[in-house]
Structure formats: structure tokens, C-alpha cells
C-alpha positions as CSV (number, residue, x, y, z in Angstrom):
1,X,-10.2,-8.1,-4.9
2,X,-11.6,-10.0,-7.7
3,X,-11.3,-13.3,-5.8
4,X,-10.2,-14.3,-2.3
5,X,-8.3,-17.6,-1.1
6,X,-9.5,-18.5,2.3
7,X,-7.5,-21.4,3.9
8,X,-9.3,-24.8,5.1
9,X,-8.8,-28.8,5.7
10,X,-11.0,-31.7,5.2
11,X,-13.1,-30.8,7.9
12,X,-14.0,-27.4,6.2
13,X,-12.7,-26.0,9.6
14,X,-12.6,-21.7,8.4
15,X,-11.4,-19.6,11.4
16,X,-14.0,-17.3,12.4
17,X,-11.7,-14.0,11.0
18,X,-12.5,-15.2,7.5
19,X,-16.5,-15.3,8.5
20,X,-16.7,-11.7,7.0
21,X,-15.6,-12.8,3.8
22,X,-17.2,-16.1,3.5
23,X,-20.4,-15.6,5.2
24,X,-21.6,-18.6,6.8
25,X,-19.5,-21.3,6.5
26,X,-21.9,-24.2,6.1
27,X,-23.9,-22.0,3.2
28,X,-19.8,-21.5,1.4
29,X,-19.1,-25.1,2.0
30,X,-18.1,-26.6,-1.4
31,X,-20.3,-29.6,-2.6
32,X,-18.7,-33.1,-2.1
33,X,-15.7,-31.3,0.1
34,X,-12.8,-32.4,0.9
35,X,-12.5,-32.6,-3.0
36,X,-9.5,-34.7,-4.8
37,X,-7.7,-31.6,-5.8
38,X,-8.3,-29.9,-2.3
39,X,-9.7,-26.9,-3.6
40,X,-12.9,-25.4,-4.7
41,X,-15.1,-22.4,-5.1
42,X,-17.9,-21.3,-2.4
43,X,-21.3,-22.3,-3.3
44,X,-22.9,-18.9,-2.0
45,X,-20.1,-16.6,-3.8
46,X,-17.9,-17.1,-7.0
47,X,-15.5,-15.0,-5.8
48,X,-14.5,-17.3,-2.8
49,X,-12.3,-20.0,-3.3
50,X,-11.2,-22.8,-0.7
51,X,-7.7,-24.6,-0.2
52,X,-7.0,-27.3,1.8
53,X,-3.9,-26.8,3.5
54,X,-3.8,-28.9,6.4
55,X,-0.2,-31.1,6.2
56,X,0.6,-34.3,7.8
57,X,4.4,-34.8,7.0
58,X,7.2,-33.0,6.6
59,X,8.3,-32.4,3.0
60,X,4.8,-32.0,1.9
61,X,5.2,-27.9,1.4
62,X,5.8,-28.5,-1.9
63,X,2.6,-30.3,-2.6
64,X,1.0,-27.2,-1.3
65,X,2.7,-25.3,-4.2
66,X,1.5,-27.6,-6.2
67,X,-1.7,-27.4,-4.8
68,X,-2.0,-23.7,-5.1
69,X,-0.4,-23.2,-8.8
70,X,-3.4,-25.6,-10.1
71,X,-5.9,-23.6,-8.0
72,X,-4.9,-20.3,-9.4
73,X,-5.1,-21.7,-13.0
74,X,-8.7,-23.0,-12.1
75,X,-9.7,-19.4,-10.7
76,X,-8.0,-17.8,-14.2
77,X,-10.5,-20.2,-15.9
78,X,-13.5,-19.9,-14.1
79,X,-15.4,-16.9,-15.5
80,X,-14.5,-14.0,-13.2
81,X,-13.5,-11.0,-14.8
82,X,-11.6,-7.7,-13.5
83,X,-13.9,-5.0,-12.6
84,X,-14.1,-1.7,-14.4
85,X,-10.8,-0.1,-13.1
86,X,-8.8,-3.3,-13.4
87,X,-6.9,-4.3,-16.7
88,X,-6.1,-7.8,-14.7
89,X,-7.9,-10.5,-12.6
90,X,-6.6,-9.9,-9.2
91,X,-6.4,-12.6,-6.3
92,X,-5.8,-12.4,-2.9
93,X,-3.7,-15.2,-1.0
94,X,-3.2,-15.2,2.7
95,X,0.1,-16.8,3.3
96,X,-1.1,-20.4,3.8
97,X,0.1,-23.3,5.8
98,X,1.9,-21.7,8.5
99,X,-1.4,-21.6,10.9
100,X,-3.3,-24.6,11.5
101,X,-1.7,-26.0,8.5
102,X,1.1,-27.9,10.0
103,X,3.8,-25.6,8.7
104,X,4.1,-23.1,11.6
105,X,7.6,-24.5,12.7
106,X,9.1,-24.3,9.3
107,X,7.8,-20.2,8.5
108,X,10.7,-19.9,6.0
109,X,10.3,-23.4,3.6
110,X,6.7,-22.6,3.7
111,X,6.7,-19.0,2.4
112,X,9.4,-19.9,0.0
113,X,7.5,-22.3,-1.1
114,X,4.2,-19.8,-1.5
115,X,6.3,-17.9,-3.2
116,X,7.8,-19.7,-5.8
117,X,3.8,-21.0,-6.9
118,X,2.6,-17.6,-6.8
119,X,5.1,-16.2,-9.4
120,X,4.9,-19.4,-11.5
121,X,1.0,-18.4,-11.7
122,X,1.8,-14.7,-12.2
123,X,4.0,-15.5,-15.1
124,X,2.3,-18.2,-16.8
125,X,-1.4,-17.6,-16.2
126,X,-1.6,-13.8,-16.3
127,X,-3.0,-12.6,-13.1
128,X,-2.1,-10.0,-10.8
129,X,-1.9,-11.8,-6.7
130,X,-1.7,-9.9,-3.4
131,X,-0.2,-11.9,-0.7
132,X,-1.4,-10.5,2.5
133,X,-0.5,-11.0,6.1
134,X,-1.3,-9.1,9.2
135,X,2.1,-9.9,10.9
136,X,5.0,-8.0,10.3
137,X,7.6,-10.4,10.5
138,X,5.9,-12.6,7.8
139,X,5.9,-9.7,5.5
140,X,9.2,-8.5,5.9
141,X,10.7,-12.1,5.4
142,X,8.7,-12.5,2.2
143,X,10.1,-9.1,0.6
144,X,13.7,-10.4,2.2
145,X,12.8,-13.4,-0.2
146,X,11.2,-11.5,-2.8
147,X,14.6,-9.6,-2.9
148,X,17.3,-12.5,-2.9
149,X,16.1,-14.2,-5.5
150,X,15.9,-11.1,-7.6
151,X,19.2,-10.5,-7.0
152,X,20.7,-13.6,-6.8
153,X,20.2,-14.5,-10.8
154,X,18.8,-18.1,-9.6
155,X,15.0,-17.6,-10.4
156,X,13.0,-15.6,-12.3
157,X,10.6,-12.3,-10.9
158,X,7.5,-11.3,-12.8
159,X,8.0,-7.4,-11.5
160,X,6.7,-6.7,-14.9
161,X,9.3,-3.7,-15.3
162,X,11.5,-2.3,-18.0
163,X,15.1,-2.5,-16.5
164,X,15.4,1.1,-16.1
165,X,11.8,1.3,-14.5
166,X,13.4,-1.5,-12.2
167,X,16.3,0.7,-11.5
168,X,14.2,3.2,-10.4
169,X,11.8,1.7,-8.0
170,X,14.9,0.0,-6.7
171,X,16.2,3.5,-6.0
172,X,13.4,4.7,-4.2
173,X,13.0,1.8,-2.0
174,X,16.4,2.2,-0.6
175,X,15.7,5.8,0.0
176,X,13.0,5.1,1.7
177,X,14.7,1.9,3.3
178,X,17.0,4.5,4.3
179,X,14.5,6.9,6.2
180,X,15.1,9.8,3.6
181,X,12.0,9.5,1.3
182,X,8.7,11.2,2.1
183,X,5.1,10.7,0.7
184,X,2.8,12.9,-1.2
185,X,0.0,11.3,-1.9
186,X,-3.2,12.8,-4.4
187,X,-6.9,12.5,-4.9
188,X,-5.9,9.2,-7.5
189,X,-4.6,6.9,-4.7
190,X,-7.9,7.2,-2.6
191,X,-10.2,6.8,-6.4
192,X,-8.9,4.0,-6.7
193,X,-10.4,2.9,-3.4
194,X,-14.6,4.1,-4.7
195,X,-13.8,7.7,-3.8
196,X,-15.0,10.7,-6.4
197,X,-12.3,12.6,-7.8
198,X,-13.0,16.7,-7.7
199,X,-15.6,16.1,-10.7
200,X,-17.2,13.8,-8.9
201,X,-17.4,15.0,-6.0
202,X,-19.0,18.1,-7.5
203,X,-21.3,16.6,-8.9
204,X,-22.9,14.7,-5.8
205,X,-22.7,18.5,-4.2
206,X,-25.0,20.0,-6.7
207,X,-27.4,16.8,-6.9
208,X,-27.5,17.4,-2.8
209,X,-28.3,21.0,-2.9
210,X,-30.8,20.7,-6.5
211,X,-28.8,23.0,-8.6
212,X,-27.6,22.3,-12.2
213,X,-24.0,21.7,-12.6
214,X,-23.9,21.3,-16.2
215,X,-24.0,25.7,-15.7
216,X,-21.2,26.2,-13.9
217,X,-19.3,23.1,-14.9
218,X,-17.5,24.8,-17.6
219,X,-16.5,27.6,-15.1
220,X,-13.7,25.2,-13.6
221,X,-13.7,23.6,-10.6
222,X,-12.8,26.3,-8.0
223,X,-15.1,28.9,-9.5
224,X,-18.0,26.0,-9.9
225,X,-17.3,25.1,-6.1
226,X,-17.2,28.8,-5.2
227,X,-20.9,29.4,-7.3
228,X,-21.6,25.6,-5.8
229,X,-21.5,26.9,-2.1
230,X,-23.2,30.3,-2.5
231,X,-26.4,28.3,-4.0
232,X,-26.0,25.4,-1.1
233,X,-28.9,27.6,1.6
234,X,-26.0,28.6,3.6
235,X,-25.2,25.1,4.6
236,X,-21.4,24.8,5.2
237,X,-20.2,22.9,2.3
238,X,-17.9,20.9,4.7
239,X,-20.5,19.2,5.9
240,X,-21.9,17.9,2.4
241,X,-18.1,17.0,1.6
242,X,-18.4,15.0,4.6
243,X,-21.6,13.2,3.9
244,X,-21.1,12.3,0.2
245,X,-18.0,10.9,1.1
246,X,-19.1,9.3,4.6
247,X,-16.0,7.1,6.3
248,X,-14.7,5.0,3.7
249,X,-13.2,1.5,5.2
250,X,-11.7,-0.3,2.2
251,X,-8.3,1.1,1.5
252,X,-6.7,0.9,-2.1
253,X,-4.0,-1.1,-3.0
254,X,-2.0,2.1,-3.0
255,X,-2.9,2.9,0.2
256,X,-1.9,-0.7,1.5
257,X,1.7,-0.5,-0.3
258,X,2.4,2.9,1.1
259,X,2.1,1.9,4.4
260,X,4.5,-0.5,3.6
261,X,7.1,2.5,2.8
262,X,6.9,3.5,6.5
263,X,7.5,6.8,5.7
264,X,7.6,9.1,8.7
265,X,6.5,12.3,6.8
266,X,3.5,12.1,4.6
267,X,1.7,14.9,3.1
268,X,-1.6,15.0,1.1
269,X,-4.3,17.0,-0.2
270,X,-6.8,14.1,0.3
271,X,-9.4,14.7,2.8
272,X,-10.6,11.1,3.9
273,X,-8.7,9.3,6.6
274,X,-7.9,5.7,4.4
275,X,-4.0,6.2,4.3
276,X,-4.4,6.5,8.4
277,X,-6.0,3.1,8.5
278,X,-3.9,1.5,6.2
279,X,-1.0,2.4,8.6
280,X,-2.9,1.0,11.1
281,X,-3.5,-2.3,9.4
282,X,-0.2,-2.7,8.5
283,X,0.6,-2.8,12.4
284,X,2.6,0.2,12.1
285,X,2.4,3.8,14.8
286,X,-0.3,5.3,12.9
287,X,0.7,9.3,12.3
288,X,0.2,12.4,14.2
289,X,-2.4,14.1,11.7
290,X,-1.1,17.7,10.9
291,X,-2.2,20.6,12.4
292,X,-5.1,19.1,14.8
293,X,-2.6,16.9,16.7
294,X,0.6,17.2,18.3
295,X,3.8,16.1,16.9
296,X,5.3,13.3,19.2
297,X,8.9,11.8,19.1
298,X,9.4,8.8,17.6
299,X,5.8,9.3,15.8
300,X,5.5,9.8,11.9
301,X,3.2,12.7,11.0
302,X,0.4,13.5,8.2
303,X,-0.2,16.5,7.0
304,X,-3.3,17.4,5.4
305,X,-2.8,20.5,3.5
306,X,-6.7,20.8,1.8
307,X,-8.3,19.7,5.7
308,X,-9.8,16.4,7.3
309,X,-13.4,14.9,6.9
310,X,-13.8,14.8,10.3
311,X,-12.9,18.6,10.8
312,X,-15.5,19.7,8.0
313,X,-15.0,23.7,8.4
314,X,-11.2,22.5,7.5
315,X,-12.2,21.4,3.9
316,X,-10.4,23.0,1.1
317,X,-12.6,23.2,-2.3
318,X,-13.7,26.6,-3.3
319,X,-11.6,29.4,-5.2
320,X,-12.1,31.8,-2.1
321,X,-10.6,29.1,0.1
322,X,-7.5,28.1,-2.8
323,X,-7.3,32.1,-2.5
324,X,-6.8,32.3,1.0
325,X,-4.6,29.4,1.7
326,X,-1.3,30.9,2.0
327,X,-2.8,33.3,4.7
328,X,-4.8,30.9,6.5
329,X,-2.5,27.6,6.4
330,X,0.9,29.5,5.8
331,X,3.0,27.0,8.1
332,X,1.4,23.9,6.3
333,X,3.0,25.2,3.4
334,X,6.4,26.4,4.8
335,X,6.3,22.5,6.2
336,X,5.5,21.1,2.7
337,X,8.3,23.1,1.2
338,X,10.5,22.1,4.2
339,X,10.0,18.9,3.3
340,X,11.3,19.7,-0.4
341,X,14.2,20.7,0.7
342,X,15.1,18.4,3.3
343,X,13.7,14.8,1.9
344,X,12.9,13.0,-1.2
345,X,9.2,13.6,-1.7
346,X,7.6,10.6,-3.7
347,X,4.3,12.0,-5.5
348,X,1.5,9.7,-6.5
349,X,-1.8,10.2,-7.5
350,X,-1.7,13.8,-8.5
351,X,-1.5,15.8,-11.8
352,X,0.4,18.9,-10.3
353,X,-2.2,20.5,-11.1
354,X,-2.9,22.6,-7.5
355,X,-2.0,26.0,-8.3
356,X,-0.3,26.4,-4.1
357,X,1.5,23.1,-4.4
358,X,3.0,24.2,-7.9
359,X,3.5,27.6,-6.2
360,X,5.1,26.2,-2.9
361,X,7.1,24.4,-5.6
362,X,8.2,26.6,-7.6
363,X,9.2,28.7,-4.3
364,X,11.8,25.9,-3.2
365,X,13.1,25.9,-6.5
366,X,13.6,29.4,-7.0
367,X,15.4,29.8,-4.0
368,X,17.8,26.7,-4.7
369,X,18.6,27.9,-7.7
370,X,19.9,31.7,-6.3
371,X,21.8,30.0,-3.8
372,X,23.6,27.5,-6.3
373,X,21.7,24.1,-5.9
374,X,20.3,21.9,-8.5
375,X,18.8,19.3,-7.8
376,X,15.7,16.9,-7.9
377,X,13.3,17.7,-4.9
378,X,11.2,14.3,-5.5
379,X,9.6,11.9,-7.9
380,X,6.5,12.0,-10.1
381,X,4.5,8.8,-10.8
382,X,3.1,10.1,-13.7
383,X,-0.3,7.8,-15.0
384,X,-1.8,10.7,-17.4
385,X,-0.8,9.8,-20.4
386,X,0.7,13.0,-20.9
387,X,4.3,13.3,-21.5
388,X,4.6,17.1,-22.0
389,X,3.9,18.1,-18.5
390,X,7.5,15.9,-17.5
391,X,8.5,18.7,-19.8
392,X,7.2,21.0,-17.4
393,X,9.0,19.7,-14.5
394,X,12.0,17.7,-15.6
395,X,14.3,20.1,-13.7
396,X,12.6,20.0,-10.6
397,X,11.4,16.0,-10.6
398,X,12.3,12.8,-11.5
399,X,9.3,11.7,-13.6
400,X,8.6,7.9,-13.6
401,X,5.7,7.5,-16.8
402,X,3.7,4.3,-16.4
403,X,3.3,2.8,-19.5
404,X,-0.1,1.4,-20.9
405,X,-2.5,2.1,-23.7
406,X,-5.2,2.9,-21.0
407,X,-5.9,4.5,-17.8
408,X,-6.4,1.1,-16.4
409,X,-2.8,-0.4,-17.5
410,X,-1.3,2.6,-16.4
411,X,-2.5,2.3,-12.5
412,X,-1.8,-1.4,-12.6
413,X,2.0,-0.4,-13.8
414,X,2.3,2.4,-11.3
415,X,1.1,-0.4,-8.8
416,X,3.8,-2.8,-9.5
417,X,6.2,-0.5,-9.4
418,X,5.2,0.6,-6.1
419,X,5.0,-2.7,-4.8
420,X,8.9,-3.2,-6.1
421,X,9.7,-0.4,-4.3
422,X,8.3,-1.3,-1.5
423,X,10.0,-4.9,-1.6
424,X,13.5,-2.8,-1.1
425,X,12.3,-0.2,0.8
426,X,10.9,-3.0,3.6
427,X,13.3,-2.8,6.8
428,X,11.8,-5.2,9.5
429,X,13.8,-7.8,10.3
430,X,11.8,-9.1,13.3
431,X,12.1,-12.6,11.8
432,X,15.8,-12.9,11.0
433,X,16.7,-14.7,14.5
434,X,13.2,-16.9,14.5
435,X,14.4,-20.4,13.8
436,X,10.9,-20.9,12.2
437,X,12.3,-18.9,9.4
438,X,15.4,-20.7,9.1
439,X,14.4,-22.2,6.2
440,X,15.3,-18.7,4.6
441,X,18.7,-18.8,5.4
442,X,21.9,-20.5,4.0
443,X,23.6,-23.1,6.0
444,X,26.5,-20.6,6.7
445,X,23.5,-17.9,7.9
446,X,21.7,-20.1,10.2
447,X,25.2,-20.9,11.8
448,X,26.0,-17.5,12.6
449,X,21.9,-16.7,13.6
450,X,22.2,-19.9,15.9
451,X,25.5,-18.7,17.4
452,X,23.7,-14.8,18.3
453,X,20.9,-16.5,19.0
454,X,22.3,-18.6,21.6
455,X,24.3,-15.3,23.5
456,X,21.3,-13.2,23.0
457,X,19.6,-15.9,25.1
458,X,21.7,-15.1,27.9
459,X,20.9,-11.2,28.2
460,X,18.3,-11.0,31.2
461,X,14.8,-9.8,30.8
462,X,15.1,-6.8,33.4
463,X,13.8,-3.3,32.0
464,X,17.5,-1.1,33.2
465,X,21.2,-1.6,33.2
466,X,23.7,-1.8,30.9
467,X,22.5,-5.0,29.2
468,X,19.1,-3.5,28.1
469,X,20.4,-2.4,24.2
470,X,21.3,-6.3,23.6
471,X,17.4,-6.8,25.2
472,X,15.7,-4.3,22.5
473,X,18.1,-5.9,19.3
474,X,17.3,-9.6,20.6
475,X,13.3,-8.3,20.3
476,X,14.1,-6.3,17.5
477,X,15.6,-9.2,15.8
478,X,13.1,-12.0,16.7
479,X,14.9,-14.0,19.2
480,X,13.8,-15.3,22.6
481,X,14.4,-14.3,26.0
């Protein structure tokens, strides 16, 4: 992130969570705090910002808005730029007040609230915000709100989408809403993240082992691997994989949004374990990784089609091993093309350019075909640039194109759109029968939560009988025993 909100009072009280971020408090602390405004930048780091967001009386959620619209302007002003592979300044809010900030009773005014500041800044400042939150019924009431008042006509959402790119994302949401979308996910998800794409990562392989990849370059990339590992001293060239790449800890923003989808079947050719810990962070079961673990019910898998990091005689990269994959990982593949057939794959951060996926592909198609079916097996998020390879497979895929006059403009719009996906696709409603969140609701709603509320009450706690279905909906559902 280019800049981080961390929440505060007049004390300059920072929870000790935030410590990683801020460093040490009294070196962060703001000159002449508490300030008028009730915000202000870190004194060690320009990056870190400060709001004060303690609140004495009811009503004053609005002040925070206030508060937070004016702060977002001043960080837009203050000098930061985007780095390299942003086109916009992005900020990340916590969702404020609902802590130690006086608001905790009243969830649903204060996130509405939040909400309504944050996409006032969005639309007339021109920055790009990530709300964040590590509990789950917080996030899935903000995308209930994010989605009313999309739909409801009464306000105005900066999704930042043509209508039919709206339509889309919409659609793909509810498929995934609706269990039936999968996940494909490519080397460009986990760049975006400081990880070398196949180039790259070449590269760093013949800088390890001293050998000139300017030679082979031109070769390709599986024949330059291939040359790459006979000139590596034997070593395996797993291992090296392993060591340039090391164990990443800062997801994407992809990675984060995907997890989001809760997808229970995920496939990708990536090697590094960051879609795993972004499921993990998101407080979701993180997957079964395919074929070194198990499948267990009620578990989502991963399957890793080109191996894992940690399993470095796994690693896919050469032409020999592309060669050998079918007769080596044969059942990955029939599970990919399973998948085809049987879900709606969503593919991002790939060119469709891997000569077995294309040929798994192709497989599934053919054999629809001969047996009378036509029909889309997934969508493309295309961010190339290049519209004749929808050409290619405009019978086979929906292809969404992000728009943009750069590589940078294109992620952020394939970003968005995954986010508004993501906002329908979002299915936890662990918050709906919280009466903190009432202030979500319409009079008429909080009538009819109050009234289930009140007979969920009376289900006892006890772990059998026939009452234990009403126990796991009141849980499921937010309400207390």
C-alpha cells in the first residue's frame, strides 16, 4: 500500500497490532498531537497517517466521515506517489470507530457511515482505498452495504466500470455466490505481489549458476530452462526455484480478493504458497493442496498443476518436464479438465499461453462439441492488450478485456472488477441477526431480525437433538445463545 491509516485518540493510544506498521509509537507520534483536525502523518514514516477516532456521543459517526473525507484529501496532497506498478495512489483504511472508538454498539451506522466517506474520496479525489478488516462479519456486512446502495438507485458507486463490464462482474459474483464458479489463477496474480514472472525468474537461475542467459534467451523459455538446468552442476533446479523465490509473505491485492470468492476448487500453475495464506487471512478453511494432501469433506482444495515451493523436485519449468506432464501428472489434468466441464472456471493472471492447459482445453472442448454441447467453460480476464487472442478463444471463453492505455491501468481495472465481483459473490451473513448492525437494516428488517432473534434465543445450547439445526442458523446468522 502506498499509505496506511492507523486508528488513534488524543492520547496517541495505537494498539500493539499496528506496532508492525508504525514502528515505535512514541518515534510515529505526530508533533503537537492531538491536532485540531484529528489527523496527521507519522514523523518517522510518510506513509503512515493517524486518525483520531475516539467518540464521546452518539450521533458523532458522522463527524468521523467528516473527519476521514478531509484526511484522505490531505494524504492525495501530500507528496506520495503510486509505486512503479500502480497507475493510482492507493490507501488502506481499517474500518474505524467500531473498536475503542466508541462505536462498537452501533457496527452498522458506523460502517455506513465509513462508507459513504470513502467513496466520496474515491470519486472526488482520485484514489484507489482498501478497506480491510480481519473479521468476517464486518466484511460481509460492508459488501451487503456496498450492494444495496448499488442497487437501490439512492447513492452513487465509483465501481469505475462500463455498464456491460458491471454486468459481467455482477454475473460472476453470483456464480460464485452460488458455489458454481472455480478459480484458475496465473503467474500475473502472484507478480503483482514482487514475484518474477518466467523471464525473471530465469534470469535469477542463470545469475545463480554463472551462465549467460542472453544465449539461450532467444531459444524460448522451456528450451532456455531445459539448456539452463543441464549447465546448473547437476544441482536440482527445484531447489534454485526455491531459493530465488524464498517464502513470500505479502499477498497481492488479487490474492486478497480471491479469497474473498471462497471458491472451493482452485487450480494454478503458480508455485508459491501466497493464495494459501491469503485464504488463511481472510479467516476462511485454508485448502487441501493437490496432490500432496488428502481431499477432506467440507474442505476446498488447490491444485497445483506446475508443483509447490516447498516440494522442489515437483517444480515444473523445463521443456523435458512440459514434455512429460501428461504422463507424469495425468490425473492433475483429467481434474483440471473435470473442472471444465463441471464449473465455471474464472482465469486470471494468465496469457493461455501453456501449451498442456491449452491442450487439456482444447480436449474438453472437442469432446463437447461431438456430443452436441456448446457452451462457455469459464472466463478470461484478459490484461494483454491484445484483442486477437479473444479471437482465439471466443467459442470456448467469455473474455472480459480490461481497458487502459498501459499495463498498469489494465491490472488496476481487472482489480476493480474483481473486487465488484467479489462484493456479489460475498455470502456471510454472520452479522445479519447482530443488533450492533442494525443500523444496516430498515425499520421493517430490524422488526422481523428482532422477532427471530428473540425465538432463536430460546433454542438451547446442547450439542444433539432435534433442536441443534436452529443452534447452527442462530450461529450462522449472528445471534446469541
Amino acid at each position: 500500500m502506498d499509505a496506511k491509516v492507523i486508528p488513534t485518540d488524543g492520547y496517541f493510544s495505537v494498539m500493539g497490532y499496528w506496532h508492525d506498521i508504525t514502528g515505535d509509537p512514541e518515534q510515529a507520534r505526530p508533533a503537537g498531537w492531538p491536532t485540531d483536525n484529528g489527523y496527521a502523518v507519522s514523523q518517522v514514516n510518510p506513509s503512515v497517517w493517524f486518525i483520531n477516532v475516539f467518540q464521546r456521543r452518539k450521533g458523532t459517526g458522522f463527524r468521523l466521515g467528516d473527519r476521514v473525507r478531509q484526511l484522505v484529501s490531505e494524504i492525495a496532497r501530500s507528496g506520495l506517489r503510486p509505486t512503479e506498478s500502480r497507475s493510482t495512489l492507493r490507501i488502506a483504511v481499517p474500518v474505524l470507530g467500531i473498536g475503542r472508538g466508541g462505536m462498537g454498539a452501533r457496527r452498522g451506522e458506523a460502517l455506513d457511515v465509513l462508507l459513504r466517506a470513502l467513496w466520496d474520496s474515491v470519486r472526488t479525489v482520485g484514489v484507489d482505498i482498501v478497506l480491510v478488516t480481519p473479521d468476517p462479519a464486518v466484511f460481509g456486512a460492508a459488501q451487503y452495504r456496498r450492494r444495496t446502495i448499488a442497487e437501490s438507485g439512492t447513492g452513487s458507486l465509483p465501481w469505475g466500470l462500463s455498464a456491460p463490464a458491471l454486468a459481467e462482474a455482477k454475473r460472476l459474483g453470483v456464480l460464485a455466490r452460488d458455489g458454481h464458479l472455480a478459480l484458475f489463477l496465473g503467474a500475473g496474480v502472484s507478480m503483482a505481489a514482487g514475484l518474477p514472472d518466467w523471464d525473471g525468474l530465469l534470469t535469477r537461475i542463470a545469475e545463480r549458476t554463472k551462465q549467460d542467459y542472453g544465449q539461450v534467451k532467444a531459444l524460448g523459455s522451456l528450451d532456455a530452462a531445459e539448456l539452463l538446468k543441464r549447465d546448473s552442476d547437476q544441482r536440482q533446479i527445484g531447489e534454485l526455484v526455491r531459493d530465488i523465490i524464498g517464502k513470500p509473505k505479502k499477498i497481492a491485492l488479487a490474492h486478497g480478493i480471491l479469497a474473498g470468492f471462497d471458491a472451493q476448487e482452485t487450480i494454478t500453475t503458480n508455485y508459491d504458497a501466497l493464495f494459501e495464506l491469503a485464504v488463511e487471512q481472510a479467516g476462511r478453511t485454508t485448502p487441501t493442496v493437490l496432490p500432496w494432501e488428502p481431499a477432506e469433506v467440507g474442505r476446498p482444495w488447490l491444485l497445483k498443476l506446475h508443483g509447490d515451493l516447498q516440494r522442489a523436485d515437483s517444480i515444473v519449468l523445463t521443456r523435458r518436464d512440459f514434455v512429460l506432464f501428461d504422463a507424469r501428472s495425468r490425473p492433475a489434468g483429467s481434474l483440471l479438465q473435470a473442472t471444465l466441464m463441471t464449473r465455471h472456471l474464472l482465469i486470471v493472471g494468465t496469457s493461455l499461453a501453456d501449451d498442456n492447459v491449452i491442450r487439456l482445453a482444447m480436449e474438453v472442448d472437442d469432446y463437447l462439441r461431438r456430443n452436441g454441447v456448446r457452451s462457455a467453460q469459464g472466463t478470461f480476464i484478459d490484461v494483454s492488450g491484445k484483442a486477437a487472442r479473444q479471437r482465439l478463444w471466443s467459442e470456448q471463453f467469455h473474455w472480459h478485456v480490461c481497458e487502459g492505455e498501459d499495463i498498469t491501468q489494465r491490472v488496476r481495472q481487472m482489480e476493480i472488477f474483481l473486487d465488484v465481483a467479489a462484493a456479489y459473490a460475498a455470502r456471510n451473513a454472520s452479522w445479519l441477526l447482530d443488533p450492533r448492525f442494525e443500523g444496516l437494516l430498515s425499520d421493517s428488517e430490524q422488526r422481523v431480525t428482532a422477532k427471530v432473534r428473540s425465538a432463536l434465543a430460546q433454542v438451547p445450547d446442547a450439542d444433539s437433538g432435534l433442536l441443534v439445526p436452529l443452534k447452527e442458523i442462530r450461529e450462522q446468522l449472528g445471534g446469541a445463545g
